[in-house]
N, C-alpha and C positions, 0 to 999 in steps of 0.2 A: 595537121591540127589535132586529129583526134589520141596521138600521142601525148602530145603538150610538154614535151620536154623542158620547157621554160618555169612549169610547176614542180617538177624533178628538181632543178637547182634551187628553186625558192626554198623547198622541204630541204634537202643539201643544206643550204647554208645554215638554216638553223640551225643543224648538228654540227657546222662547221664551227659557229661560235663556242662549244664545248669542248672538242675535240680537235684542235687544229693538226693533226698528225694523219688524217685519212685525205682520201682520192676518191672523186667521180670520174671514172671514165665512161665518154658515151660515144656510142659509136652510131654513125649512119649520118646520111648529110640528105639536105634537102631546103626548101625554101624556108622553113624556122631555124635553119643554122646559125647565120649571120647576125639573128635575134638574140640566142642565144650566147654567143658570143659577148656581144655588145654588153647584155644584162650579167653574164659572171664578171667583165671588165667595171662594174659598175659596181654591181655588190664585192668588189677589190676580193675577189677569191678567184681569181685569176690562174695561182700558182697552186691551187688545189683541183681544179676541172681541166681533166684531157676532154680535148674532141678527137676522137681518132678516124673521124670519115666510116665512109664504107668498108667494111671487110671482110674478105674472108674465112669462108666456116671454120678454118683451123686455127685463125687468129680469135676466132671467136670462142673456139672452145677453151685455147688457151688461157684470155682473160677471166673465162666463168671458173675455172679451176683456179686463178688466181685470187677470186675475188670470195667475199665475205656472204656478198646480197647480191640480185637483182633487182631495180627498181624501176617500173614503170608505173605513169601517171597516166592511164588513160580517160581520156572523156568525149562524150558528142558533143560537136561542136553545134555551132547553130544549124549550121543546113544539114544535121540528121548522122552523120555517116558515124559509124561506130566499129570496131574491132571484131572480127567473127571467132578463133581461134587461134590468137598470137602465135605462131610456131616460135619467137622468140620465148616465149614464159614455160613453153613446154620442153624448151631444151633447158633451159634454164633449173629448171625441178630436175630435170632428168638428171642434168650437171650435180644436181646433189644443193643444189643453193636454197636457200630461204628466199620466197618472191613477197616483194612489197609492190602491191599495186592497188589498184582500185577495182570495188564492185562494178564493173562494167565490161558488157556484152559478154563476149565468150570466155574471159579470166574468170568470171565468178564458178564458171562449170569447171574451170583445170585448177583452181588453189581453194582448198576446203580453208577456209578461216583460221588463223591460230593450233591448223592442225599440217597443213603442207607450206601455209605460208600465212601471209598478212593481210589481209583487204581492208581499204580507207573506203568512203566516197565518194565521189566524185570530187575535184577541188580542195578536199583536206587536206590542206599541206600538211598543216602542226600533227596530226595522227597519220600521215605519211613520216615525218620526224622521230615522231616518236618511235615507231618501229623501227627505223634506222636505226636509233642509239641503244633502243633494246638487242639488235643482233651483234649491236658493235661493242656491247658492254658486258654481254651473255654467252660468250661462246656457248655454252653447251646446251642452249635452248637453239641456237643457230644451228649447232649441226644435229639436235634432233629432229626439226623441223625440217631439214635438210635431207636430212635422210628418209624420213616419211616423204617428202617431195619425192625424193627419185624412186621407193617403190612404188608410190599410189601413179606414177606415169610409168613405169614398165608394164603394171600388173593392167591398169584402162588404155594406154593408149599405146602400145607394141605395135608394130606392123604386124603380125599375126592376129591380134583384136581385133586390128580393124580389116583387114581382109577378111574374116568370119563376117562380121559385122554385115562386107559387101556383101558376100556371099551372099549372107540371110536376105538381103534387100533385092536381090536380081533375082533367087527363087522367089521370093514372095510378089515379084512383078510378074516373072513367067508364070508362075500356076495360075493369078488371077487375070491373065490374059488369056491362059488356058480355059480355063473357067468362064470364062465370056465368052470365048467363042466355039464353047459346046452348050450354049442355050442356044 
């Protein structure tokens, strides 16, 4: 739920009515699949949305180097649960892509606004849209934005930052557990 991929396509179509020459592919399957499905057979954009199921990381990389954007709609649903740190969004920047999603949970900490990528609010599709057809219209605002994405995730989130990171967090647990138990 708290992806909503069913708001992805609604934003989709919009752009779809401008531009009939583009493709959402989306990947991963789960019990809003067949939801999904139902609603692009409905909104008859049928032959513009792949589902490509589950896949693997190297099928994955391969579509993000194919592709223009990533787009994710995230939100809380009713019963609370919400996104911590998408490892999708962060490979996604790193891929070098422009991220259009929403201010929510831990996306708002990995995509600075209009500077590594896009953030709507919650449920905005039409400013989900619009950002669409700005990366699809703009190249060279796409692959600045693109490129600022991939160094602002080398330079924060490298596996080297974040093992220092740890580091600093297990010292800082050891010495004040040192430190307590020399009172």
């Amino acid at each position: 739920d708290k992806k909503s991929p069913f708001l992805t396509i609604l934003a989709f179509e919009k752009v779809y009515k401008e531009y009939q020459d583009i493709k959402l592919k989306m990947c991963g399957d789960g019990p809003l699949l067949e939801s999904c499905k139902i609603l692009v057979k409905a909104l008859k954009i049928k032959h513009a949305v792949e589902f490509l199921g589950s896949q693997p990381h190297d099928i994955i990389v391969k579509l993000m180097s194919e592709s223009r954007a990533f787009v994710q709609h995230s939100v809380q649903p009713s019963h609370g649960d919400s996104e911590g740190t998408p490892v999708a969004v962060l490979e996604a920047c790193y891929s070098g892509l422009p991220v259009i999603a929403t201010r929510h949970a831990g996306i708002k900490d990995i995509v600075m606004d209009k500077k590594t990528g896009f953030l709507v609010d919650e449920f905005d599709i039409n400013g989900m849209a619009d950002y669409m057809k700005l990366v699809l219209t703009d190249l060279d605002k796409a692959r600045e934005i693109g490129s600022n994405a991939h160094m602002h995730i080398a330079k924060n989130y490298s596996m080297d930052k974040s093992i220092n990171n740890l580091d600093k967090i297990i010292s800082n647990v050891l010495n004040n557990a040192h430190n307590i138990n020399n009172l």
